[in-house]
C-alpha positions in Angstrom: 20.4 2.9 -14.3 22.7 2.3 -11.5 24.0 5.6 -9.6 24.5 4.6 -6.4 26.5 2.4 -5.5 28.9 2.9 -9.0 29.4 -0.1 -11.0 32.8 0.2 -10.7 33.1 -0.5 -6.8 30.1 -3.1 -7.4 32.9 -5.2 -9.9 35.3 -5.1 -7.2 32.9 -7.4 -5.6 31.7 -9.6 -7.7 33.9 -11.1 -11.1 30.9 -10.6 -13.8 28.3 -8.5 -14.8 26.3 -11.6 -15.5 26.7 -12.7 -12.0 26.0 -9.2 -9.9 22.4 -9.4 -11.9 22.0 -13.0 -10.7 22.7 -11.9 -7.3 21.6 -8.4 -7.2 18.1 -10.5 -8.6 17.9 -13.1 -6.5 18.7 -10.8 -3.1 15.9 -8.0 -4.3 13.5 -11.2 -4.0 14.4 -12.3 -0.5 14.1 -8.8 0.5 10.7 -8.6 -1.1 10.2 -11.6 0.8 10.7 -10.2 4.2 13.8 -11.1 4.8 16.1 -9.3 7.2 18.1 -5.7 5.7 21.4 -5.6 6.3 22.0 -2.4 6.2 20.5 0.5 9.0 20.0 2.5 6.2 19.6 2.5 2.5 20.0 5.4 -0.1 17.6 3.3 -2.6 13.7 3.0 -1.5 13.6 0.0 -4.0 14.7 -3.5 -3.2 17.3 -4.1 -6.5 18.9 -0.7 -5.0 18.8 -2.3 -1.8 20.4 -5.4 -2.6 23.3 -3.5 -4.9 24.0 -1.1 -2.0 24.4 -4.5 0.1 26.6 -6.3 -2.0 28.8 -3.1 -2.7 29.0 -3.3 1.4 30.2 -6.4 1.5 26.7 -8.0 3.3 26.4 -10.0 0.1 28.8 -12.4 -1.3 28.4 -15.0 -4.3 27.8 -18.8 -2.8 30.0 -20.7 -4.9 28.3 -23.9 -3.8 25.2 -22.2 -4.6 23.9 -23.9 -8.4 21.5 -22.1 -10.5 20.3 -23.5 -13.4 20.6 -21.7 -16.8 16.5 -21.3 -16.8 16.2 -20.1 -13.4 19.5 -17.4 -14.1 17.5 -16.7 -17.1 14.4 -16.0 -15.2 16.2 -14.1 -12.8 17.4 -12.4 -15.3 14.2 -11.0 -16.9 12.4 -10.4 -13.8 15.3 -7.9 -13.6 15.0 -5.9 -16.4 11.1 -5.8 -15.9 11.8 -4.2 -12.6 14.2 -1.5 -14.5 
């Protein structure tokens, strides 16, 4: 369950709830993955936390060049509920 940052300001960012999963997903990984934090400092210790308190920053925007295909969101998807 999401308490920080509130789901609320994290729809001002991003139009669906479909699509802050996607991206909330796919950042988690790249963090995972070593990539650079964009924040000095996080209130989450885990990397989905991490990437929500990113996007509700405005560090993280949707691509909208950016295509993911219905298997990989799906994937995504899944890897992201496992992880809650």
């Amino acid at each position: 369950m999401i308490i920080y940052p509130s789901i609320d300001k994290l729809l001002d960012r991003v139009d669906s709830r479909y699509s802050l999963a996607v991206l909330a997903a796919k950042r988690a990984h790249e963090l995972e993955n070593g990539d650079i934090e964009l924040l000095s400092k996080y209130e989450s210790p885990r990397t989905i936390g991490k990437a929500f308190e990113e996007i509700a920053d405005d560090k993280i925007e949707i691509d909208p060049n950016s295509i993911l295909l219905e298997k990989e969101a799906e994937k995504v998807e899944e890897e992201k509920k496992e992880e809650d």
